[in-house]
Every structure is written in structure tokens, then in C-alpha cells.
N, C-alpha and C positions, 0 to 999 in steps of 0.2 A: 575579118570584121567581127566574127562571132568572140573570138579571142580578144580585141579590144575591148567591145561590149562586157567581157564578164571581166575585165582588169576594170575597168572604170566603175561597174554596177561595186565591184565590189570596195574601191575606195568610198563610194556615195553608200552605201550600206552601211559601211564603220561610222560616217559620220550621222546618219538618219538612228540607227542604234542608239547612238550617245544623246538622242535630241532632248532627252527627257532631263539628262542630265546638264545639258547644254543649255538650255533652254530656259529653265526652271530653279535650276540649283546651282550651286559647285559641278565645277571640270572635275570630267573622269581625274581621278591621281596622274601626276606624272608618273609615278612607281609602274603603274600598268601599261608598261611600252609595247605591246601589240597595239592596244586601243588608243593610245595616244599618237601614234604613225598614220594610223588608221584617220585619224579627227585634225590631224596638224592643221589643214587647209579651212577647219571649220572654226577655226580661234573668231572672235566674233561673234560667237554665238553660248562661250563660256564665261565661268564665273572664275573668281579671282581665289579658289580653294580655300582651307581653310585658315579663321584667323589666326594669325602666328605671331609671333615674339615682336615685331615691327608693327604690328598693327594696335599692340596692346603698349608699348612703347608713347606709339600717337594719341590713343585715347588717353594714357594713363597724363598725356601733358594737355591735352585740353582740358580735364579737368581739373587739371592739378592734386594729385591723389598726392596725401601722405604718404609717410615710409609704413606705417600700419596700413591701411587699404591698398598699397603698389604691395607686398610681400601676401595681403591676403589676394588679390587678384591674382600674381604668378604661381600661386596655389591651387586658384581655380583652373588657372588657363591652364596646367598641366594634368588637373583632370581630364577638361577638355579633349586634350589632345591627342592622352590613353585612349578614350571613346575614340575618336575621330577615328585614330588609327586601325583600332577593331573595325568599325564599321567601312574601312577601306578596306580592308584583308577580309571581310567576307565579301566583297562586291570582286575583287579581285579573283578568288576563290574559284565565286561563282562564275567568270569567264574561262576563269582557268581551266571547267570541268565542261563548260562549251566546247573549251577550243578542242580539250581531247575527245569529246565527243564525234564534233566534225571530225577530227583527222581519224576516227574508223569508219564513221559514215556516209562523208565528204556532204553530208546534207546542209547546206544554207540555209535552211527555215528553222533549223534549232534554234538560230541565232534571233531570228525574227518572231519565234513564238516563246521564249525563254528570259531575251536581252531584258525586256521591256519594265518586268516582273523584280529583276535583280537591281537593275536602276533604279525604280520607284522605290524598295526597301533601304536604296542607300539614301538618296534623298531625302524620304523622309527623318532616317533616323539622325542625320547629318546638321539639318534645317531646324530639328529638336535641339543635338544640341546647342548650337548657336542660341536657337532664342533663350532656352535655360540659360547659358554662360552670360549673355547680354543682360536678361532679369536677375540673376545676382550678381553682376556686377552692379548694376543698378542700384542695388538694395543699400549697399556699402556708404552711398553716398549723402554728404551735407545738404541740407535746403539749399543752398547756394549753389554746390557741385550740381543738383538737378537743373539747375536751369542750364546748365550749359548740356545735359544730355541730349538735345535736338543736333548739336552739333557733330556729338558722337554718333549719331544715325546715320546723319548724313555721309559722315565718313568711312563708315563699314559698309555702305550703299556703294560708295565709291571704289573702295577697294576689292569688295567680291563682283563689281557690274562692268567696273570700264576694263579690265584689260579683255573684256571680250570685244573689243571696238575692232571694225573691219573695214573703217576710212582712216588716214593718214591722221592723225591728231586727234584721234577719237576717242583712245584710251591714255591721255594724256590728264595730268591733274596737278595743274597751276598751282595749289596749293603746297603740293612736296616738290615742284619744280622752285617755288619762291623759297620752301624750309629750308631746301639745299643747300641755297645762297646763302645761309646763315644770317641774314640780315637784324641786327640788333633791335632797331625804331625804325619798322616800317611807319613809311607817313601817313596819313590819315586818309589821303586817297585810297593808297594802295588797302587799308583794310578795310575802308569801304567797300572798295569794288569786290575784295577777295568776299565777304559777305553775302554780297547780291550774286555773286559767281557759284558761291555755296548752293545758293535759295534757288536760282537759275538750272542749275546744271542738276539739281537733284530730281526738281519736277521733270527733265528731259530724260534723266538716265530711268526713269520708273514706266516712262509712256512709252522709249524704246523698248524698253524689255516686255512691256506687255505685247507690243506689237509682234515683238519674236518669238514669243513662246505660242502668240495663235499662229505663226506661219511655222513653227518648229511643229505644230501638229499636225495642218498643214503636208507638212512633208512626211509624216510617218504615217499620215494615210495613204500617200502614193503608193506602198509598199504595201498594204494592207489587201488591196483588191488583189483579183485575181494573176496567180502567176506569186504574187511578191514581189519585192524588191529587182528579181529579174527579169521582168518585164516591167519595171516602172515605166512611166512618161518622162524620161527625158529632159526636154524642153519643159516641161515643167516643173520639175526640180529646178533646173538654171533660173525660171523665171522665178522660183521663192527666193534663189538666193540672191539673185538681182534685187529683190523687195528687202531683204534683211538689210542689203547694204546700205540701199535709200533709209532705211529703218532709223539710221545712227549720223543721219545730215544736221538733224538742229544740236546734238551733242557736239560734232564737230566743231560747229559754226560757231556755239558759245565757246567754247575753247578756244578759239582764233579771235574771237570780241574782244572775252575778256585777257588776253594774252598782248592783245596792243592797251586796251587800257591800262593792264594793270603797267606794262613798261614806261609806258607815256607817265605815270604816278610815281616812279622811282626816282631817285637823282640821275643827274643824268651821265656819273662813272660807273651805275652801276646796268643802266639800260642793255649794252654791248652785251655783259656777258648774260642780263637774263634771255634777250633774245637770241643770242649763242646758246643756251642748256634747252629753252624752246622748242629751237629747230630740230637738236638730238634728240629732245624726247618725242617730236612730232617723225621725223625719220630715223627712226634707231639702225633700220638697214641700212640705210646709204651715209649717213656718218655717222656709226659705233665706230670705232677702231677694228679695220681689214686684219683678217688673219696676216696676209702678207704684212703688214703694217706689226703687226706682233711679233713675226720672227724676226725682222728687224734689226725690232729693238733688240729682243732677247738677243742675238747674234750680235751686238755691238758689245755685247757685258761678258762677252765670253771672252777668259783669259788667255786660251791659248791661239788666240789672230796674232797674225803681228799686225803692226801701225798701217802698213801700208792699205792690207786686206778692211783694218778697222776704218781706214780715210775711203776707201771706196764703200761700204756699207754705209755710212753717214751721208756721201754723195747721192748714193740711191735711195736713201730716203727724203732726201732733200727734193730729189727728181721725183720721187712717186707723190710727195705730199703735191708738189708744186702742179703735174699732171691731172693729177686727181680733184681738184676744188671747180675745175672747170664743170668737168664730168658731172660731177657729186651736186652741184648746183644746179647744173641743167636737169639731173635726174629728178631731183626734188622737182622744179618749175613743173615741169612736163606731168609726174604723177599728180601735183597739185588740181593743174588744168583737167586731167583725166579724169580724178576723181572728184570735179566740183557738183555735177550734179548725182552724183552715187554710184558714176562707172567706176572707172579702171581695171584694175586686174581682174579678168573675169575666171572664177575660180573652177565650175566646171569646163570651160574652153581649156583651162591648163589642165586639168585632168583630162581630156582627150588626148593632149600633144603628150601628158606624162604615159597613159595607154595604148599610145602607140608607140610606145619607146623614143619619144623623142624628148627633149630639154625642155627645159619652161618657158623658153623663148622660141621654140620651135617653130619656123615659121612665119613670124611676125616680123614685118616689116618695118613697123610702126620705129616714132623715132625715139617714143622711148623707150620701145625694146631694143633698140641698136645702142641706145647709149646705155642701157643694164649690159649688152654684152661689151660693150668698149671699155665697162669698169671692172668687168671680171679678166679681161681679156688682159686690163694692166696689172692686175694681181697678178695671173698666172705667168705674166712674163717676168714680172720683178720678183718673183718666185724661184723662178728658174735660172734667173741670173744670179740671187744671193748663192742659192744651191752650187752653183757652179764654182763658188769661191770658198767654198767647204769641204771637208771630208768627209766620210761615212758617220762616225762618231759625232761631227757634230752638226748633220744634217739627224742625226737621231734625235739631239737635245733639241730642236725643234719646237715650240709648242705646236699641242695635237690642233685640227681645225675640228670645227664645233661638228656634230651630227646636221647633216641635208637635213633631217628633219625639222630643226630646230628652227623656228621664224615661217616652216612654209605654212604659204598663203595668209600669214599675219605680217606679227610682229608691227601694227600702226600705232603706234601711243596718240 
């Protein structure tokens, strides 16, 4: 017991560590893969890193910059991004001289008396520069270009706030889901709604994050009292994280409003496929494209099958898709229902079953943890029968499958 106890304190510590950054700012770097293993399951509580090449892309078209202010802006933004990058590699540094510290003294409270100090100097220096980059870009522009600057706020809110969403469509945004679509003349519905969706979902994304950053403190008191972090409460860590997830219900909720309005607004050959890109972007887990589903295909382009081996790969894809939409629907239905009032996945319960060395599903009976294992269970099978129709060489050509890490305890747009 004692041994589970300090495997789980010490997942819930990586994440209470990061809260300031979590909470408040910019997500740790992905660069810093201890800390980032460490916080995976606390996605939802982070920010969307810094601005990059795609986001100044976005802005640089809502306001319609010339080719003089788009070439002086990718000027700035590459100062920008020199700083950014300093100010990552001393926050990285500064862990880095943690972790060697622990590993002579195996002390945990370096990290509780040191973390907090190295996150607040990246923060702030981070949050500096953004607003500097955001005020000259500013500067650059026409009385005209200003008045559309309320919209570029919104949409830098958007982009560093929602992919920390920790309900199924929470970190979704209608707006790069409709840009997708390429759509020439949207109709006047549709930009209306997209409008009001703007003005909607901004005032929501600013009242949830305020709500999380007093429960992100919250939670780094826990660990403050007596003992630390190893003797937190428990039970009430779970119950902040329970409150975080309610935290991000009416952001949901406008997302799925205006996701039927805005399709209801479209013609209607193009409704199918925005409510198709919708669903991906509300369940990226349950239908992204399966790794098995990727070898696949790659295994169908490979030259040296002969026809036969190539007709029964095609078979089994035809069978795995055809298997799979059952699954894949009901998965979606079930985590929908789960998570209408702000349950579902309960992220410290799955930290217990991960601490006791068991699976994420460990235990659960529930139906829709039996149909998360009936979808991995058809991977691993049509995995293992492509495998079988291969050789060494080109089960190597393979693509790799993504890191465990990667998605846990998120991944909700």
C-alpha cells in the first residue's frame, strides 16, 4: 500500500508542481519530458504554449496585413521566439539541476520548496513576452486593421486557453474547424453565429480559467501543510480535480450550441462533412486514425507483397473499418453521457489502477470501459494478423505507435 501511495503521490506532485504554470500561464515545454510524463493526465489545466508560425498566420489574416507589416511581424515573431526559447532552457535547466539534486539526496521537498520559484520566473518572463509581441504588433497597424484587433484577442485567448479543455469538446474551436472546410461565401447565418460564438465562448474561456487557477492554488496548498505533498488529502485533491472538470461545462456546451447552429446555417452538401470534422475534433481519441489502421495502409504501398497478400490486407481493412464505427460510435455515445454533467473519466481513480500497476481500464466494469477495451482489443488483433502476413523486414517498416504518454488523460477538443 505504502508503495502505491508514493507511485501515485508522486504522479499528483508532477502535476501540483506545474500548477502555476498550468494554471496561469503556458504548459511546461513539451521539450521537458520528465515534467511533461509527469502532468500528461493534467492537460486541462494547460495553456496552448507559445505563439507560433500558425497563430500569426491567423492573425496576420484577420487583419489583413500587407506584405510590409506580414514580413515586419515574422521579424518580431522570430525575436519572440529566440526569447521564448531562452526562457524555456533556463526553466528546463532549472529542473534539470532538481532532478540531479534528488537523485543524490532522494529528497522530494527540493522539488516542493524550489519548483514553485523556477515556474513563476518562467511565467512571468514568458507572459512579458507575449504581451510586448502582441503590443507591437499592434503598433503596425491601420485605423481600420485596429478595429478588427478585439478579434485577434479573442483568438490568442483561444488558442493558448482551450487546448487545456478536460471535457470531450471542450478544446474544440468552430472557427478553425469551419476554416478547414475552406469554405469560399460563408452565408450570413453562418457568420453571424460564428460572431456571437466569438463573443460567447470568450467571456466562458476567461471565467473558466479564472475558476482554475483559484482551484490550481487550491491544490498546491494541499502539499504545503504538514508532511508535503506526502501526506496530502487525497480525497481532496480528487475533489479539486472533479471541480476543474465541472470548471469547463458551459465552454463545452457553447461548442455543441453553436456547432449545431453553425451546421444548421450551411448548405446542406456541406453539413455531413462539417459535422464529420466536428465529431474528430470533439473525439480525436476514438476517431483519429488507429495506429493499426496506419500500418495498414502503409503495408498496402509496400512493393514487395505480392497481389494475393496485398488483397487480403485491403480485406482487413475493409473488416477493421466496417467492425470499428460500431464500437467507435458507441464509445463516443457512452463518454458523451458520462461526461454530461462533468464526470467521466476520473483522473485520480486512473492514477490509483496506474499505481497499482494495473491498466486504465483496470477494473472497470462500466460499459464504457468494456467498449474502450473491445476497440483496443480489435487493434491488437488486426495487428497481429497483418504481422502475420509479413516478414521481419517488413514488420520493421512499420510505422512506430505514438508514446503511452501522448493523449493521457486528455486529448478532448
Amino acid at each position: 500500500m505504502a508503495c502505491t501511495r508514493s507511485r501515485l503521490v508522486a504522479m499528483v506532485t508532477g502535476v501540483c508542481l506545474g500548477l502555476g504554470v498550468l494554471t496561469l500561464g503556458p504548459a511546461i515545454p513539451t521539450a521537458h519530458a520528465q515534467m511533461r510524463m509527469m502532468m500528461g493526465g493534467a492537460r486541462g489545466m494547460g495553456g496552448g504554449g507559445p505563439i507560433n508560425s500558425a497563430d500569426i498566420a491567423q492573425y496576420a489574416k484577420i487583419l489583413a496585413l500587407d506584405e510590409t507589416q506580414t514580413t515586419t511581424v515574422s521579424d518580431l515573431h522570430a525575436a519572440y521566439q529566440a526569447d521564448y526559447e531562452k526562457a524555456q532552457k533556463a526553466m528546463n535547466d532549472g529542473f534539470e539541476r532538481l532532478r540531479a539534486e534528488f537523485e543524490d539526496t532522494r529528497d522530494p521537498s527540493i522539488f516542493q520548496k524550489e519548483s514553485p520559484a523556477i515556474i513563476e520566473k518562467f511565467q512571468t518572463r514568458t507572459q512579458d513576452l507575449e504581451k510586448t509581441f502582441l503590443t507591437d504588433m499592434k503598433s503596425l497597424l491601420t485605423p481600420e486593421q485596429s478595429t478588427r484587433w478585439a478579434s485577434v484577442e479573442r483568438a490568442n485567448r483561444r488558442n493558448r486557453s482551450l487546448p487545456g479543455g478536460m471535457l470531450s469538446g471542450e478544446s474544440m474551436d468552430l472557427v478553425k474547424v469551419l476554416s478547414a472546410m475552406d469554405v469560399q461565401t460563408p452565408p450570413e447565418g453562418v457568420t453571424q453565429a460564428l460572431e456571437r460564438y466569438e463573443t460567447e465562448l470568450d467571456a466562458a474561456i476567461q471565467e473558466r480559467d479564472t475558476q482554475r487557477t483559484d482551484l490550481g492554488k487550491q491544490m498546491q496548498d494541499l502539499g504545503r501543510g504538514g508532511g508535503g505533498f506526502m501526506n496530502m488529502d487525497i480525497d481532496k485533491m480528487q475533489k479539486l480535480f472533479g471541480e476543474m472538470r465541472k470548471s469547463g461545462i458551459k465552454v463545452r456546451d457553447i461548442n455543441d450550441r453553436f456547432a449545431t447552429v453553425i451546421q444548421n446555417a450551411l448548405p446542406e452538401d456541406q453539413r455531413a462533412r462539417f459535422g464529420e470534422r466536428v465529431r474528430s475534433e470533439k473525439f480525436p481519441n476514438i476517431f483519429r486514425e488507429s495506429h493499426a489502421v496506419r500500418c495498414l495502409k502503409a503495408a498496402a504501398e509496400f512493393n514487395d507483397l505480392s497481389s494475393e497478400t496485398k488483397q487480403q490486407i485491403a480485406d482487413m481493412l475493409t473488416r477493421y473499418e466496417r467492425e470499428a464505427q460500431p464500437l467507435n460510435d458507441r464509445w463516443a455515445r457512452l463518454t458523451a453521457e458520462a461526461e454530461k454533467d462533468g464526470g467521466g473519466d476520473d483522473m485520480m481513480q486512473g492514477w490509483m489502477r496506474m499505481a497499482r500497476g494495473g491498466g486504465d481500464d483496470d477494473g472497470d466494469k462500466s460499459e464504457l470501459a468494456e467498449t474502450r477495451r473491445n476497440r483496443r482489443k480489435l487493434d491488437t488483433d488486426t495487428l497481429e494478423k497483418l504481422k502475420a502476413l509479413l516478414n521481419e523486414d517488413q514488420i520493421d517498416r512499420l510505422p512506430r505507435r505514438e508514446s503511452a504518454f501522448q493523449g493521457f488523460g486528455g486529448g478532448r477538443r
